[in-house]
C-alpha positions in Angstrom: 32.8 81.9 199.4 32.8 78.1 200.9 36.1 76.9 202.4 37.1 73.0 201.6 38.2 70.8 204.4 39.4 67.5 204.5 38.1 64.6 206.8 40.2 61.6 208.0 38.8 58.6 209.7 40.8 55.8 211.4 40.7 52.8 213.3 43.4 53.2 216.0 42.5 49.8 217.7 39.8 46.9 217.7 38.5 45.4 221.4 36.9 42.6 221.7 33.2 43.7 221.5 34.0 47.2 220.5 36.7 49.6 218.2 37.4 53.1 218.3 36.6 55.6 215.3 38.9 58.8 215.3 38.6 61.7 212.9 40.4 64.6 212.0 39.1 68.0 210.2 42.0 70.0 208.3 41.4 72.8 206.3 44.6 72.8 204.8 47.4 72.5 207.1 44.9 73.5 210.0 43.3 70.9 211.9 40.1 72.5 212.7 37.9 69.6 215.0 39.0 66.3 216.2 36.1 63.6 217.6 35.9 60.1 218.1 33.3 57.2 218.8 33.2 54.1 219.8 31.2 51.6 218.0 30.0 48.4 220.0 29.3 45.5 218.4 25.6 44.6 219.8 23.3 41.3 219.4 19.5 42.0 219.6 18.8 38.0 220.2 21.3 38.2 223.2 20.5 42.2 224.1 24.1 42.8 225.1 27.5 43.2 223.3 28.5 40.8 221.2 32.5 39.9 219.6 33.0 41.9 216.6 32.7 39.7 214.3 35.9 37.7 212.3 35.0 39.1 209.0 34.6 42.9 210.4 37.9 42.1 212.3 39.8 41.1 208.9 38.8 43.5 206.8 39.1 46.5 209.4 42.8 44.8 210.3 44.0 44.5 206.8 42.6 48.1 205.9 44.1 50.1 209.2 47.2 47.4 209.7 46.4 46.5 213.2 
C-alpha cells in the first residue's frame, strides 16, 4: 500500500539577485517535511550574481502576489 501526499511550493519573497523557494509535504492534514532553497540568479559572462531578471520578476510577482 502507497500513501499519497501533497506538495506545495511558494515564493514568499524575491531579492534583488536571489528569491526563496518554500515547500510543504502534507499527507492529508499532516504536514510531514518542510524545506526551502534559495535560488540565485547567476551570470556566467560576469561569474557572479546577477538581478533577477524583469520578466522572471513579473511573472513570479503576478503568480505568488508579491
Amino acid at each position: 500500500m502507497t500513501d499519497s501526499v501533497t506538495v506545495g511550493v511558494r515564493v514568499p519573497r524575491l531579492g534583488e539577485k536571489s528569491f526563496l523557494f518554500e515547500y510543504e509535504v502534507r499527507n492529508d492534514d499532516t504536514v510531514a517535511a518542510t524545506g526551502e532553497t534559495t535560488v540565485v540568479t547567476y551570470g556566467r559572462d560576469e561569474q557572479a550574481p546577477v538581478p533577477i531578471p524583469d520578466s522572471w520578476r513579473e511573472s513570479i510577482g503576478q503568480f505568488e502576489g508579491l
